[in-house]
C-alpha positions in Angstrom: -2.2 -6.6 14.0 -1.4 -8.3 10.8 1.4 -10.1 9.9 3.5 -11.0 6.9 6.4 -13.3 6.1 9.6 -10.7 4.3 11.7 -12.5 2.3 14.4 -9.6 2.5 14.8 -11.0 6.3 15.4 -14.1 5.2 19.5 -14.0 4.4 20.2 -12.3 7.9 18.1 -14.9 9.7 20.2 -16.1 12.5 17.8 -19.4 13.7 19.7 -22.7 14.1 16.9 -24.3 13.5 16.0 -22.9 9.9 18.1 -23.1 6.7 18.2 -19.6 5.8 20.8 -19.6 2.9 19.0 -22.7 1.2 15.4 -20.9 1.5 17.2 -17.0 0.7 18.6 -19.0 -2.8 15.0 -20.0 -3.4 13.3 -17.0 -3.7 16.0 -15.3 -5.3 16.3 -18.5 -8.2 12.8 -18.2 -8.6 12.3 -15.0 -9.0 15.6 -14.8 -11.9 13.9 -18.2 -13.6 10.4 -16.3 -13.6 11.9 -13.0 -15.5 14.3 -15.3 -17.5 11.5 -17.0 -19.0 9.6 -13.9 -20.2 12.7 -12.3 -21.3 13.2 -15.7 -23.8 10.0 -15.4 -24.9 8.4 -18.4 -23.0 5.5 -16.4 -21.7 2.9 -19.4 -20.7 5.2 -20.5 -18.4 7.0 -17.6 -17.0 2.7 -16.9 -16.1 2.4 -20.7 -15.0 5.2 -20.1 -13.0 4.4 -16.9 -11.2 0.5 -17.9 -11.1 1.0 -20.9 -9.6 0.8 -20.1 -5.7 -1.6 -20.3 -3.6 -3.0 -18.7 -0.4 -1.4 -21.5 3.1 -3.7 -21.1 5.7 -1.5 -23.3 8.1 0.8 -20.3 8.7 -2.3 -18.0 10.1 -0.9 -15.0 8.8 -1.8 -12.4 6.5 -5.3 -11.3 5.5 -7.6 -13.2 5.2 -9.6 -15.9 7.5 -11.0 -19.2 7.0 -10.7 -20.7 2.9 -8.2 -18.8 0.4 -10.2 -16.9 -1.8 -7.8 -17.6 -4.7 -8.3 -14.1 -6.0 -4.8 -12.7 -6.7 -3.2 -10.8 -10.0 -4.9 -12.3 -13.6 -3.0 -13.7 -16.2 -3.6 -10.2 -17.9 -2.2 -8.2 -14.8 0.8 -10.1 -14.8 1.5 -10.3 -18.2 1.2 -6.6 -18.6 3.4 -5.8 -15.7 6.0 -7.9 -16.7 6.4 -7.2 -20.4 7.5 -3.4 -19.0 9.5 -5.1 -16.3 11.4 -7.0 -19.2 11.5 -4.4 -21.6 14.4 -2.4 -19.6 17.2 -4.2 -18.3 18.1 -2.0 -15.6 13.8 -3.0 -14.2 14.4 -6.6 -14.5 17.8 -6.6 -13.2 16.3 -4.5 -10.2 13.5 -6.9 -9.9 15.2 -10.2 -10.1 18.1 -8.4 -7.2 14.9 -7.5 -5.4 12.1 -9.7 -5.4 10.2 -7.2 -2.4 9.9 -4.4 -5.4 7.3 -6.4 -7.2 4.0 -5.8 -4.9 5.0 -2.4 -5.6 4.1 -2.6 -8.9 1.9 -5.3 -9.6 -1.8 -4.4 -9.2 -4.3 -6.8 -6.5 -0.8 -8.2 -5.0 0.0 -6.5 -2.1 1.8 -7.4 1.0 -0.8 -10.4 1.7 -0.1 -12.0 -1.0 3.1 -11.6 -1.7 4.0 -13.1 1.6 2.0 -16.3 0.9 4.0 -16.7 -2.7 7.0 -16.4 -0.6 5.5 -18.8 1.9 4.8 -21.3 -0.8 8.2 -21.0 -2.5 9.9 -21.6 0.9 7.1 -23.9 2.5 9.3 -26.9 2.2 11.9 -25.1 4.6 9.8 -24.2 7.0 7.8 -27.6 6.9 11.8 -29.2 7.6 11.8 -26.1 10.7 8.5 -26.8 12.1 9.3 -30.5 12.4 12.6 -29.7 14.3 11.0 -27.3 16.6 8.1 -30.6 17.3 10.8 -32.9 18.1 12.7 -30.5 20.4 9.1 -29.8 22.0 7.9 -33.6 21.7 5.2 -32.1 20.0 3.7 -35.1 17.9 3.5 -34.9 13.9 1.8 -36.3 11.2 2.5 -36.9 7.4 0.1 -34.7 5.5 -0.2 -32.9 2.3 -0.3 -29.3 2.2 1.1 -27.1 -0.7 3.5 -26.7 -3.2 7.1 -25.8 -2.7 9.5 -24.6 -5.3 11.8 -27.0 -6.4 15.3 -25.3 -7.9 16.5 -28.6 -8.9 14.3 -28.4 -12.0 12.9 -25.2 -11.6 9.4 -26.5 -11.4 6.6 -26.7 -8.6 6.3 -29.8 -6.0 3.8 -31.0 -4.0 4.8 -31.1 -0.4 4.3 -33.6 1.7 5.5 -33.4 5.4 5.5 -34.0 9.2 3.6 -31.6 10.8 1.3 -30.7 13.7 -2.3 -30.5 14.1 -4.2 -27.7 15.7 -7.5 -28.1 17.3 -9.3 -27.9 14.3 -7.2 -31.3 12.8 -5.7 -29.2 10.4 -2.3 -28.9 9.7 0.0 -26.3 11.4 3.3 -24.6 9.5 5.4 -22.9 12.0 7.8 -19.4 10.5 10.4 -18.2 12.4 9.9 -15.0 14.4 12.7 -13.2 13.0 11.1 -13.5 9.2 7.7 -11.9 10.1 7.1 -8.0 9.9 4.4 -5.9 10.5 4.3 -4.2 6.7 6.7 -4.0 4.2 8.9 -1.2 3.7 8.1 -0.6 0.4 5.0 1.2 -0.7 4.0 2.5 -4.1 2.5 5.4 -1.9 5.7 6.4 -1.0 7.6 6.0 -3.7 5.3 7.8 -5.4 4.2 10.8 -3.0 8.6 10.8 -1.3 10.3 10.3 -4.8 8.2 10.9 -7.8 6.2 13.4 -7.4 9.3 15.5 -5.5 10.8 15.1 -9.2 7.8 16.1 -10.8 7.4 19.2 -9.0 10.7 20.3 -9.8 9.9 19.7 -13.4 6.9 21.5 -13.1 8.6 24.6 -11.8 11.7 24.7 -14.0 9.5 24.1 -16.9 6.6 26.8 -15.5 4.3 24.2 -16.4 -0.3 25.2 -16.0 0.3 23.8 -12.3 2.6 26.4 -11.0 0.9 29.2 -9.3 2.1 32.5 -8.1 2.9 33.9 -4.3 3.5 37.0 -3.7 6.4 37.1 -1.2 8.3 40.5 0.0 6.5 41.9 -2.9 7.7 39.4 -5.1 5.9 37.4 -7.1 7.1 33.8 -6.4 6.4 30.7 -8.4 4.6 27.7 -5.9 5.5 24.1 -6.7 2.2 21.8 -7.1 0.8 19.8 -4.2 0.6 16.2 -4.0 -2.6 16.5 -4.4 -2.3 18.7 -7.9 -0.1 16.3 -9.2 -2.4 13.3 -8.1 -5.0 14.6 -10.3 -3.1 15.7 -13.2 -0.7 12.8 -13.4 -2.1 9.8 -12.6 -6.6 10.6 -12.0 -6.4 12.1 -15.5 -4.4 9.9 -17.5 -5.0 6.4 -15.9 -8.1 5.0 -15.3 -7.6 1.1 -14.9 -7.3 -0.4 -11.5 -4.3 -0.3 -10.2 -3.5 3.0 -11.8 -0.9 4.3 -8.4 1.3 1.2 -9.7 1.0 2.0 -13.0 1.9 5.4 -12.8 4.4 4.1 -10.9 6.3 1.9 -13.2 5.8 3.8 -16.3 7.6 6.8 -14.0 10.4 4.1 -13.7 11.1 3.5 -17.2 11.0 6.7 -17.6 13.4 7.9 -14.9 15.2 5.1 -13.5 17.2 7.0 -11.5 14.3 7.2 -9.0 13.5 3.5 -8.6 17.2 3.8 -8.0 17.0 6.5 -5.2 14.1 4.7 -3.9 16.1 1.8 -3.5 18.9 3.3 -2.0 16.7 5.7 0.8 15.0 2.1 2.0 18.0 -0.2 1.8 20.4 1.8 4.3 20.8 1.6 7.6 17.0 3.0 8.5 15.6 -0.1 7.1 17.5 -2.8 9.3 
């Protein structure tokens, strides 16, 4: 099974070895410098900024095997997501609060990849963690290059250069604490959209008797049916979207629209199910 690195586990890390408030602060101060940025106006590098990651094979998680394929969201894909995210202040305010909402909108940036950005923003923690966990171990180290980390002194990206083990293949290992890897991430544009949107929509549909509503006749009356998932699938988002991507699209047009249902979203996966 695959793994990924959360960052939403990250402030209720309890590992001795691991500085969870100092790598927690990271992702949440780049994340609010990245929105910021394109909120000023400075969109080249709000885009260098949240382009700049890249794929850190040391960690074997994720995906992929062997090289990184460097194939994540375009310029173009970001730039068009984010100008909505910015546009509504309650959006970027969720986003920047929330960092884990953004694979659900962004297209070609799932959970995958959004675990190595949050790798690479926190890579100079976890280089300081794995060296601990060598000393305790006697494991030996060695001073290599191996990514960038983000640096919120000046808000820019560093190269990182640390102590860390070799595997068999002489290539450098990063180690993550057990407590900060999942299985999947909670949220899913499927389910927001299938749980939370489209139950709104087929309520609109019915009050407003819309073509989708068809008829049952129940104790000989003749009873209006809500549209399926699958109705709605085809009417709302196959018919009117037809770029890649077009679930998360749907998706975050639905939540400018009504953003009282990112809000009920957020509340259904942050209680006490999702701990």
């Amino acid at each position: 099974m695959k793994k990924f690195v959360d960052p939403v586990k990250i402030t209720g890390l309890n590992e001795p070895l691991f500085d969870s408030k100092k790598a927690s602060f990271k992702v949440q101060e780049y994340f609010k410098k990245g929105f910021s940025l394109y909120a000023e106006g400075n969109r080249e590098l709000a885009i260098s900024l949240l382009s700049e990651p890249k794929e850190i094979n040391a960690t074997h998680l994720g995906l992929s095997k062997g090289a990184s394929k460097g194939n994540g969201p375009s310029e173009e894909i970001l730039d068009g997501v984010f100008q909505k995210i910015t546009s509504e202040e309650f959006l970027r305010n969720s986003f920047m609060a929330r960092p884990t909402l953004i694979p659900l909108f962004v297209p070609n940036f799932g959970a995958d990849r959004f675990s190595d950005l949050t790798v690479n923003i926190i890579s100079k923690e976890l280089a300081e963690f794995t060296e601990k966990v060598c000393n305790e171990l006697d494991i030996p180290v060695y001073l290599t290059g191996l990514c960038k980390y983000y640096d919120v002194s000046d808000g820019e990206w560093k190269q990182l250069i640390a102590k860390l083990p070799m595997g068999p293949d002489l290539k450098p290992i990063l180690l993550v604490p057990a407590g900060l890897v999942t299985d999947k991430y909670k949220f899913s544009v499927e389910k927001f959209v299938n749980s939370v949107i489209f139950a709104y929509l087929k309520d609109e549909h019915l009050n407003r008797r819309s073509s989708l509503i068809t008829y049952k006749e129940i104790d000989g009356v003749l009873t209006p049916v809500k549209p399926t998932n699958k109705m709605l699938k085809e009417h709302e988002i196959l018919m009117k979207y037809k770029e890649r991507g077009m679930f998360k699209a749907f998706a975050l047009d639905k939540s400018l629209e009504y953003p009282h249902l990112l809000e009920q979203y957020i509340s259904f996966i942050e209680d006490e199910k999702y701990q």
